[in-house]
N, C-alpha and C positions, 0 to 999 in steps of 0.2 A: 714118409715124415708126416704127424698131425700137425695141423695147424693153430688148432686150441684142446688144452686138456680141462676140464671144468672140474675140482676139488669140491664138496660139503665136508668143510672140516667135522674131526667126530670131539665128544668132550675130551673124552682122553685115546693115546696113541698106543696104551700099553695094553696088549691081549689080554695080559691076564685081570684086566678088570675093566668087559664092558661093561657098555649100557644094558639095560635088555628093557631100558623104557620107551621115550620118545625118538628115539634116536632107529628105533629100528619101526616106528611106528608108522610113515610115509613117508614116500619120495619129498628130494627136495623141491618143491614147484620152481621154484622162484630158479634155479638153474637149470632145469627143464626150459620155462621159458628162454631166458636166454640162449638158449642150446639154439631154439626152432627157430631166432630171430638171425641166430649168425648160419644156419644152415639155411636158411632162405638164401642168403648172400653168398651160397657155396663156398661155403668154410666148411672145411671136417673136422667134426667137435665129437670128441668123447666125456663121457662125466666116469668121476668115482664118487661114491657116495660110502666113503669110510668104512662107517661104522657098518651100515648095511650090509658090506659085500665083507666083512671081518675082515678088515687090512691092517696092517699099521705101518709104520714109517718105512721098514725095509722093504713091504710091498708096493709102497708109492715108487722107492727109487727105483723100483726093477720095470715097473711096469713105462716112470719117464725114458729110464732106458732104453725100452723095447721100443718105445710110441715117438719118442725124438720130440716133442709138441715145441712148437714156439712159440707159444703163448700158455700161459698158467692163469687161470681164474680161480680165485681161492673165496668161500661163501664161508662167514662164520659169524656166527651171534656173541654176544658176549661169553657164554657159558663153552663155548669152542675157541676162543681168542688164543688160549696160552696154543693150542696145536694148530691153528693158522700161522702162527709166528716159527714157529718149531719146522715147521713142512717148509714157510719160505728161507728160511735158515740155511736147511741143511741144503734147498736145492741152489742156492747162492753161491755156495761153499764150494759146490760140485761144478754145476755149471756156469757160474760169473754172470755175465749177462749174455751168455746164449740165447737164455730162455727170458721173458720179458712176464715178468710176477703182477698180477695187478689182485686187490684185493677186494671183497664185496660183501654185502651182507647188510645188517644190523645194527655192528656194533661200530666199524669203518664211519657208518652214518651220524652216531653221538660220539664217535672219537676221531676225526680227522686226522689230526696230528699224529695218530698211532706210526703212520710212516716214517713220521722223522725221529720217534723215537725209538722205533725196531725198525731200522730200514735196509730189510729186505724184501722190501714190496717197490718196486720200479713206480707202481701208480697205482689209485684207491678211486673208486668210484661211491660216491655218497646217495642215496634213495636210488630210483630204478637204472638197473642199468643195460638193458635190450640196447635202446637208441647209442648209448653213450657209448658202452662195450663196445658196438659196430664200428665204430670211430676211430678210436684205441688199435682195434685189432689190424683196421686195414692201413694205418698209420703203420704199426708196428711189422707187418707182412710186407710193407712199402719199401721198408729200410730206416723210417725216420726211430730217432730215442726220443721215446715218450716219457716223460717223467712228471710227475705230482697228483694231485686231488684233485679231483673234478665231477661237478653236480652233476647228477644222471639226468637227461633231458627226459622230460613226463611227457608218456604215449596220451595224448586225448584222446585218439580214438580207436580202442580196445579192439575194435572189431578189427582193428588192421594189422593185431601182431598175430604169430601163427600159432595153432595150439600146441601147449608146451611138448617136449619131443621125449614123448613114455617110453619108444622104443630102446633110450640110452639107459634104462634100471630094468632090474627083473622084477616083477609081482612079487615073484615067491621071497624074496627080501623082505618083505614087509609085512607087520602084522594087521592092520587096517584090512579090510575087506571091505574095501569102499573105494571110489576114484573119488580124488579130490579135486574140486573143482573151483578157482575163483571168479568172481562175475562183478566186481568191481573192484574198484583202488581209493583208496587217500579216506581219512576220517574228518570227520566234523570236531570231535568230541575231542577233551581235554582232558581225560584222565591222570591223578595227580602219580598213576604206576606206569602209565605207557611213556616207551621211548618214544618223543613225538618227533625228532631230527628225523628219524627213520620212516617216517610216514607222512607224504606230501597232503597239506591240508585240502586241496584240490578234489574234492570226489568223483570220478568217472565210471562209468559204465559200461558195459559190455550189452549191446542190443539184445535181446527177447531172443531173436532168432540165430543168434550168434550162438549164446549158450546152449539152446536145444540142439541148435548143429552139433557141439563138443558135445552131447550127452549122447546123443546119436551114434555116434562111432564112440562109445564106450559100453553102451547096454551091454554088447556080448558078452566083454571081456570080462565084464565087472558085474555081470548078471543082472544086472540093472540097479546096482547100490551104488549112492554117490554121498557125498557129504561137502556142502558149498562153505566156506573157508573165508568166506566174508565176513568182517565179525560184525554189519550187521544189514543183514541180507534183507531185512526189506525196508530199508532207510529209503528208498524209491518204490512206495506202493504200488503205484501204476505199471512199473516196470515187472514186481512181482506180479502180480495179475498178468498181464500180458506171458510170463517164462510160464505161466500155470494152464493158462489156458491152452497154449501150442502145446503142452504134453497131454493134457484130455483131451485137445483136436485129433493131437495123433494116435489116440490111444495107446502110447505108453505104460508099459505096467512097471514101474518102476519105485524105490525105496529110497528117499531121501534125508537128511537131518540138515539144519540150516543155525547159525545164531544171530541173537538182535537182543532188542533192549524189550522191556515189557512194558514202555510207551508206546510202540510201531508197531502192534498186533493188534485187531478189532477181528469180530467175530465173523464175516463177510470174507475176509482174507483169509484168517484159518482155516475157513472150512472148506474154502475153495483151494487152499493150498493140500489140504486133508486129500480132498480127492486128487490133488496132481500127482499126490505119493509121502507127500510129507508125513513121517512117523514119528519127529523129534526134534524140538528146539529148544538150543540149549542159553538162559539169559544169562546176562553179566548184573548180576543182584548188587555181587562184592561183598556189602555188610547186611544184616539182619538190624543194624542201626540206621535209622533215617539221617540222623544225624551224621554222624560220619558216610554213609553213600551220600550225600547230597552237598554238605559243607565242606568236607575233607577232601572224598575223592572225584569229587563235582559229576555225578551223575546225573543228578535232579530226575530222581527218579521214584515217586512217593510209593507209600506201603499198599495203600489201596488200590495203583494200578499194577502193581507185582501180584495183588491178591486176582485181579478179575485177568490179567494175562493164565495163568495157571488154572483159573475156571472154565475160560472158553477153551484152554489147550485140551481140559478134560474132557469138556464139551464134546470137541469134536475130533474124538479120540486120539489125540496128539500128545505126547511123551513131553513131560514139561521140567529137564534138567537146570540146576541152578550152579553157578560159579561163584565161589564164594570166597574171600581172603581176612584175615586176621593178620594186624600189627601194622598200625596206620597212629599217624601223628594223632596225641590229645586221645586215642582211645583208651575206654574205661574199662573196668572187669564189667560193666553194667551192661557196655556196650559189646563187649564181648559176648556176654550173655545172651544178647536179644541172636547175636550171630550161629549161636548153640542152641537157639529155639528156633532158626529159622527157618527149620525142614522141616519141624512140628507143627511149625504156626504159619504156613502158606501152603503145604502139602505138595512140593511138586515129587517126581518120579525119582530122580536121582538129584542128590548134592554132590560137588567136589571141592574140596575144603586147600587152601593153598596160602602157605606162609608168604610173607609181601615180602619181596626183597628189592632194594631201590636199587634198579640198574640203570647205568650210564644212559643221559639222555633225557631224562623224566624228572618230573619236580622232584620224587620225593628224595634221588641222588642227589639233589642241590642241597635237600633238607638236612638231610643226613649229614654230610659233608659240614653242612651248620650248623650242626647238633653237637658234631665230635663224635657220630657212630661210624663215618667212614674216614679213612683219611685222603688226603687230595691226592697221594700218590697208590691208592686201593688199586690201582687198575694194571700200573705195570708189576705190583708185587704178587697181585694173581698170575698174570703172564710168566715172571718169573720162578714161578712157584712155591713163594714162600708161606702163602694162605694152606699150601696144602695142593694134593690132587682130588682132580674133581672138580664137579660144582657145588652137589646137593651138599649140604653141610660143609662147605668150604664159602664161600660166598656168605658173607652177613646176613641178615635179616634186618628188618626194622624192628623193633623194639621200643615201643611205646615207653616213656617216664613213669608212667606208674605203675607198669607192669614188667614181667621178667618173661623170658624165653622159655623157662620152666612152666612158668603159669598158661605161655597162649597154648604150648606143644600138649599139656594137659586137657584144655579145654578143647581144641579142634578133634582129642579123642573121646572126648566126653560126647562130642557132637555126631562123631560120626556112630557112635555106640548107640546113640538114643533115637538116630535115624535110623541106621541098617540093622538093629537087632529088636528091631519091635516085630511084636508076632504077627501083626495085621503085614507089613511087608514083606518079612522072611516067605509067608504063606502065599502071599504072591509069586514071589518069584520062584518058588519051588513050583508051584503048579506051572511056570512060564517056561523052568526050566526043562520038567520033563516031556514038552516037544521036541528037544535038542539035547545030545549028549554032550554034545561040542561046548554050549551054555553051560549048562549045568558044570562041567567041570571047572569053566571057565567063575565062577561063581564059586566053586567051594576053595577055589584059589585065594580068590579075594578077600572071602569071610575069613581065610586064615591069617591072612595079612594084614585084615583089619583087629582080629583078635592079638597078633604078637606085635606088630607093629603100630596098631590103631590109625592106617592109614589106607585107601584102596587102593592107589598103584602100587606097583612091583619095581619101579626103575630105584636104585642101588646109587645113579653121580648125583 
């Protein structure tokens, strides 16, 4: 008999229509973690990670069947909510409370109540749940009925939970070629898109020597490609300095990407980050309008230091990706515009262009909801599926008052057009490609996906 079975819900449960985007694109950390914190405590904990291992609802049951687990951990963000609900459903129906459901993630975080209004989840854990989960589980293993919501008690000190437990996924699931790796928790920032329930404002750290440890027992595996999952990884300068040094002490040869804001990079840091291995990082720009990045989505983050971040990255030859979003309150076609110059008129390496969709949690879900673009019951009529399957094009958008959905879908191709098909890039990246076949194909993929679709992912929900 297991004693915990650990689920990452997938977007959808029905084979014939995965994902083939993010969903096969990394393991789940955040149940990884967990996993390492209850097998410390000799718990036997298996994970499935859905979409990855291509299951769907009949392979869950066969496999609770075979594994007996007494406890269910289910991870799901809003865009997996309707098949978190679905999985604890149907294992309710079957096994009553044998089995003890407790639910985690994301979306649990800005929706609490989701228990009582699908309740088949025994208990919901809201922001981290390592400490909490332990709690729960040896309760529930004890004999006691555990039942409701309860706030995940925040690890201070990082270095003391165990590194996440990669032996419970397979590599070859995933398309990422890199270990992911995080090295802090909790945000400062108030972005008007982030679910902020879901993220303790508290910032903590993971010591210098902590993370080189975890980078250490991954070189081999991962041939020394890592990519740090912090969204802004040197919000602690000193701290970076210090992770960068211990890898040039060690002489590590190692391939890194990292992201941050392009206020927290000076050229003393880059370059010493350059030599730890740093190839790429990627900013949170958001708009090519000052105005709306700084008023709207409160980044306070001016044009001139997004210009000399991407100079020193060139500087010292570091990959300078930009994340960018369209359809934010009060935006203009003008301001749009500046967003469709914005990979011409700051030059970094790559853009990624992403429709803004207000999800549970975050102002601009209150906004919306105040608007009349969402309605207050949006959440259970996705779960119930009447939006549709799916996320991508099932799920809203924001949609600005003076503009239409037609107009931004148009212009984020307009932008990705006048970045990725200019001949001074294309020419680049053909010469970068023909070191690698593997690139190269991996490129002519894209370019056709930006030509039929005008977009560069591949994912489909």
């Amino acid at each position: 008999m297991l004693d915990i079975l650990l689920i990452n819900a997938p977007i959808l449960l029905d084979r014939t229509k995965y994902s083939v985007g993010d969903e096969k694109w990394c393991p789940p950390l955040g149940l990884m973690y967990i996993a390492s914190s209850l097998r410390k405590d000799g718990f036997k904990v298996k994970l499935l990670d859905v979409r990855a291992m291509d299951m769907d609802m009949k392979d869950i049951m066969i496999f609770i069947a075979q594994e007996q687990p007494r406890i269910i951990g289910i991870s799901a963000l809003t865009s997996s909510i309707p098949s978190a609900v679905k999985i604890a459903r149907d294992i309710k129906e079957k096994y009553n409370n044998k089995i003890h459901i407790c639910l985690g993630g994301s979306h649990v975080s800005a929706d609490p109540t989701i228990i009582e209004r699908f309740p088949f989840f025994d208990s919901a854990i809201i922001q981290e749940g390592e400490l909490t989960f332990k709690k729960i589980a040896n309760k529930v293993i004890g004999g006691e009925r555990v039942r409701g919501v309860f706030k995940g008690e925040i690890c201070m000190n990082l270095d003391t939970l165990p590194f996440p437990s990669r032996d419970l996924v397979k590599k070859s699931n995933y398309k990422e070629n890199r270990a992911f790796i995080s090295t802090s928790r909790g945000c400062p920032y108030k972005c008007i898109f982030c679910c902020l329930p879901a993220i303790p404002d508290k910032v903590r750290y993971r010591s210098a020597k902590n993370v080189v440890e975890e980078i250490t027992t991954l070189c081999e595996p991962w041939q020394g490609r890592f990519l740090f999952i912090d969204d802004t990884f040197t919000l602690n300068r000193k701290r970076v300095i210090d992770i960068c040094q211990q890898i040039i002490s060690k002489n590590m040869k190692i391939s890194w990407i990292a992201n941050t804001r392009a206020d927290l990079v000076d050229d003393e840091l880059l370059r010493l980050m350059a030599q730890a291995g740093c190839e790429e990082i990627a900013f949170g720009v958001e708009s090519g309008s000052e105005r709306i990045r700084n008023e709207i989505i409160g980044k306070k983050i001016k044009d001139e230091q997004i210009t000399e971040a991407v100079f020193l990255c060139r500087k010292n030859k570091i990959k300078a990706t930009f994340y960018l979003m369209m359809g934010f309150p009060t935006e203009t076609t003008e301001d749009i515009k500046k967003t469709v110059q914005c990979g011409l008129r700051f030059k970094p390496d790559i853009i990624g262009i992403h429709f803004t969709a207000p999800m549970p949690g975050s102002k601009l879900f209150v906004k919306a909801i105040e608007e009349g673009q969402l309605k207050p019951d949006i959440i259970d009529q996705y779960i119930m599926g009447k939006l549709g399957k799916g996320f991508r094009g099932v799920w809203p958008l924001y949609i600005p008052q003076s503009l239409s959905k037609d107009y931004i879908h148009k212009m984020r191709r307009r932008a990705y057009y006048k970045f990725y098909l200019r001949p001074s890039f294309l020419l680049h990246r053909l010469f970068s490609s023909l070191r690698s076949w593997k690139q190269l194909k991996a490129d002519i993929r894209i370019l056709i996906n930006l030509l039929r679709h005008g977009r560069t992912d591949t994912s489909i929900t």
